[in-house]
Every structure is written in C-alpha cells, then in structure tokens.
C-alpha positions in Angstrom: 32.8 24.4 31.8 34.1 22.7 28.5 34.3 19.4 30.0 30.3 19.9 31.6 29.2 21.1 27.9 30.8 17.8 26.6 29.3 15.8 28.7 26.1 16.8 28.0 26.5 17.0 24.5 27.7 13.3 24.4 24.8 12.8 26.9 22.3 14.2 24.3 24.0 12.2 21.1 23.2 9.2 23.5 19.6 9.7 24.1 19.3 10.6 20.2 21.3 7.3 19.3 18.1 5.2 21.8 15.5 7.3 20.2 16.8 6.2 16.4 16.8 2.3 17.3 13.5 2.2 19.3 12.0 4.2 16.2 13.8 1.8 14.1 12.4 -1.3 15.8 8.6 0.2 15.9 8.8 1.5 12.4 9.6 -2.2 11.7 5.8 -3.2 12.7 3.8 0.1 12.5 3.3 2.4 9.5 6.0 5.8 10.4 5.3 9.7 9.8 7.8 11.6 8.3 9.7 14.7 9.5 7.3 16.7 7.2 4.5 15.2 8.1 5.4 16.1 11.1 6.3 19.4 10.5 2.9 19.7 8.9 1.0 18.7 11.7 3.1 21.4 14.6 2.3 23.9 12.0 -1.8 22.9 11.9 -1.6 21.6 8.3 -3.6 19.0 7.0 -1.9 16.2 4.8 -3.4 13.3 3.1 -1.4 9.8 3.4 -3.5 6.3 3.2 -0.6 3.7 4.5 -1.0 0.7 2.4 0.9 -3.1 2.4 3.3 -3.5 -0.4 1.4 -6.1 -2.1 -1.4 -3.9 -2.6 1.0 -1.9 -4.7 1.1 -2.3 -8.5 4.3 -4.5 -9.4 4.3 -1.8 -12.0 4.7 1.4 -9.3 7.4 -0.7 -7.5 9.2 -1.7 -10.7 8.8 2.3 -11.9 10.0 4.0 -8.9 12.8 1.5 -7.9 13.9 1.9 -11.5 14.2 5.3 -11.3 15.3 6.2 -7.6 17.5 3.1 -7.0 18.4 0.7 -9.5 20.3 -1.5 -7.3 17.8 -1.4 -4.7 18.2 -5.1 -4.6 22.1 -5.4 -4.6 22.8 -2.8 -2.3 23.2 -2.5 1.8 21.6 1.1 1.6 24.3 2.8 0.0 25.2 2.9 -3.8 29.1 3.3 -2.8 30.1 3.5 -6.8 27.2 6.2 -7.3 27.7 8.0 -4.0 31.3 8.3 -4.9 30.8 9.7 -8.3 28.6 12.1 -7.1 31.0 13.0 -3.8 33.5 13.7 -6.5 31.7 16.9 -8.2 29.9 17.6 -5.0 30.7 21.5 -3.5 30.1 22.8 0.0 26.1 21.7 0.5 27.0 17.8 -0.3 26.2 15.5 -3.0 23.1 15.6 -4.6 19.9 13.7 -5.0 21.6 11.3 -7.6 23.2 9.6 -4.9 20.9 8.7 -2.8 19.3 5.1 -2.6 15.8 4.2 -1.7 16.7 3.2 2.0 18.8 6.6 1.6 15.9 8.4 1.4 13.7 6.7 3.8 16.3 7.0 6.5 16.1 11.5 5.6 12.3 11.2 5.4 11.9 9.6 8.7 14.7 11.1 10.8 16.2 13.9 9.2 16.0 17.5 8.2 15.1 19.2 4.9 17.8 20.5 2.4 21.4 19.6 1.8 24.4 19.8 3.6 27.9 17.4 4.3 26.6 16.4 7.7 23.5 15.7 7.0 24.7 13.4 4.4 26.9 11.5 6.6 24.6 11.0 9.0 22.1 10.0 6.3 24.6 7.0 5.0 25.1 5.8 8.6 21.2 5.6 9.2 20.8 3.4 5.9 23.3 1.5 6.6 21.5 0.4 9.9 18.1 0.4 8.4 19.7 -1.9 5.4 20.2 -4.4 8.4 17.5 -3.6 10.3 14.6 -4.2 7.6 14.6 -6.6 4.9 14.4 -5.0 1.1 10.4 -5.2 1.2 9.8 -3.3 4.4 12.1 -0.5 3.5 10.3 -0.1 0.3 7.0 -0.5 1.5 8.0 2.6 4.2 9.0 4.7 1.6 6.8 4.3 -1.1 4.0 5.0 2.2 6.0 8.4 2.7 7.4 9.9 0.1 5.9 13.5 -1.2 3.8 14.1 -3.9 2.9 16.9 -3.8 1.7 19.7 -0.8 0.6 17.7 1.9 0.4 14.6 0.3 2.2 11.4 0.9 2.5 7.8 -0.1 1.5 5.9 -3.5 -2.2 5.6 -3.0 -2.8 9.2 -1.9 -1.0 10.3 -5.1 -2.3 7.1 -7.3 -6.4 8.7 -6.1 -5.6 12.2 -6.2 -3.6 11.8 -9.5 -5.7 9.2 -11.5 -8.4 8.8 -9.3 -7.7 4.9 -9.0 -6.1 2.8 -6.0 -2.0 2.3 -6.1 -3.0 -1.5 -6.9 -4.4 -0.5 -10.4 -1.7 1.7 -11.4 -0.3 0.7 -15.0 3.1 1.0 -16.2 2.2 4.0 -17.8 0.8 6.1 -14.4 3.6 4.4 -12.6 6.2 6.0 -14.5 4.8 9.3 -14.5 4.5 9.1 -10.6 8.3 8.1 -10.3 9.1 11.2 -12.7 8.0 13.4 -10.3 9.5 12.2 -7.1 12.4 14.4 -7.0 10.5 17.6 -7.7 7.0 16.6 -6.7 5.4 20.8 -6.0 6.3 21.1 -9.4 5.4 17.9 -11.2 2.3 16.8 -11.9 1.9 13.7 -13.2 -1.7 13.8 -14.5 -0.8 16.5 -16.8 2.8 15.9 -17.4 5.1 18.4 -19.2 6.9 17.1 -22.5 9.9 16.8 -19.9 7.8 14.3 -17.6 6.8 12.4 -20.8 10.5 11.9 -21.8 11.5 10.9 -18.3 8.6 8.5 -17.8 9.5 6.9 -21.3 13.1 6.1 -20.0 12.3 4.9 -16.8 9.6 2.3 -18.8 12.8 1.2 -21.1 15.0 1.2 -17.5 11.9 -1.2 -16.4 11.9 -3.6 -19.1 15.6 -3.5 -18.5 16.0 -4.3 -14.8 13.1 -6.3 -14.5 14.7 -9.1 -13.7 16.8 -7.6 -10.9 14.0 -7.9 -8.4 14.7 -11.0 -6.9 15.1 -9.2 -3.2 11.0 -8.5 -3.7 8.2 -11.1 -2.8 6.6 -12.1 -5.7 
C-alpha cells in the first residue's frame, strides 16, 4: 500500500513538473493569468487586467517598481541569495518574508503558486525562479509581472491600476504616479495610491531617491 501511494504521488509530482514547463514555454509568447485571477474567475468574480507590452510602459513605472521590489533585478538569476539569506536568518515557522523576494520571485508565486506564507512554499518558489530566470530573458519576466501583479480587489497589471488610479494609460505615468504605484505593491487592499497616506508619501519619496540612484543599473532592459 505505501509503495502504491508512492508511486502515485511521484506520478502526480511528474505530471505537475510537465504542466510547469509547458506553462513556462506558453507564458513565454502569450500574456498568463494568475492564481488569483483564477481564483476570481471559479468564484464568479469579475477582475479588470488590460495586458500591455513593456514598452508601452513608462520607463518611469519600470524604474519605480524595480527600485522598490528588486533592486538587482538586473544582476540576479531570480534569487537575491544575500537578501534571501538575511531574511532566512530572522525568519520563524511561516518562512521569510516579502523582503526577500525578487521580481521573478514573485512572478513565479503569482502564476503557479498559492496565497500566504509558509517554508515549502518558499522553496518551491526559489526553484521556479530559478527556472523562469533561464527560461525568460529580464524583459519578459518583467513585462509578466508588472501585467499581473495586484492592485487592488480585482484588479491587475500597470494599466488597469495606472486608469483606475490616475485615469491615464501606464505609458504616461510620471515618476511621481509611478512611485506611488510601487508603494503600494506589497499591501495593495490597503494602499491607495491616488490618495496616499503620509506613509505612502514617505515611501514613494525613497523609492524616487532609490531611482535616481540605480538608474543606471538597467542595462538588462531594452532601451
């Protein structure tokens, strides 16, 4: 009986292992959905999400949110080992927190993986970026994730949030907008960015000096 219930369970790890590169290779060409979107849709929810090309993206949103979800976007292979092992350090029994996750990090949970925190999910996490940071050049793997990440109930990607937020397309975003839309990534129910707490507005001021810093960092990124 053990050696049937292994066999299936290494059966089923199999077929989940075929299902993540196939989705890997067609994400590569077609704009994904996320697990949430998802979600949203089993449960009969509506969500709003208008998949754009990165270079209809403000080089001011990209600069913003990079600054302040991933600053070595460009350097890493989709982990931030230093940062991922400063955070492991202080981490307790539900895993590290958001601080160490990259960019490609958090495309890899949006896409495959399930909500909240927890030492497996993490490590299953790393290993997906780690295949999407060879699978997908920089730009893709951006472009994905700025097309997926949450805003706010139901809504997803830049230009959903750029129209709802400022009433403007994600290409006309100024540095200004685009901070306050990266400062409200990691709690996005809660933050709005068109009328920012004092919080937001000290946030969105550090990731515009982080900009000015970095700037010259994006060398993975089309021009």
């Amino acid at each position: 009986m053990v050696a049937i219930l292994a066999r299936g369970v290494g059966w089923a790890g199999i077929a989940l292992l075929i299902v993540f590169v196939g989705l890997v290779a067609l994400y590569s060409i077609v704009p994904p959905v996320s697990t949430l979107m998802l979600t949203r849709t089993i449960e009969g929810k509506t969500y709003e999400r208008d998949n754009v090309p990165l270079r209809n993206i403000s080089p001011a949103a990209v600069a913003a949110v990079i600054a302040s979800e991933d600053a070595t976007f460009c350097l890493n292979d989709g982990v931030d080992w230093g940062a991922l092992h400063k955070v492991l350090s202080g981490a307790g029994e539900d895993g590290p927190s958001r601080g160490a996750s990259t960019i490609t990090m958090q495309a890899a949970k949006n896409l495959f993986l399930w909500p909240g925190r927890s030492v497996v999910r993490k490590g299953v996490e790393i290993g997906m970026a780690l295949v999407l940071g060879k699978a997908w050049s920089k730009a893709r793997t951006l472009e994905i994730y700025l097309n997926i990440a949450e805003w706010g109930d139901g809504l997803y990607g830049i230009e959903a949030a750029a129209r709802r937020y400022f009433h403007k397309s994600a290409s006309d975003l100024n540095a200004s907008e685009a901070a306050l839309l990266a400062t409200a990534l990691p709690n996005p129910i809660h933050r709005n960015p068109a009328h920012p707490t004092a919080l937001q507005r000290r946030l969105a001021a550090r990731v515009d000096a982080k900009v000015h810093e970095s700037s010259d960092r994006l060398t993975c990124l089309p021009r």
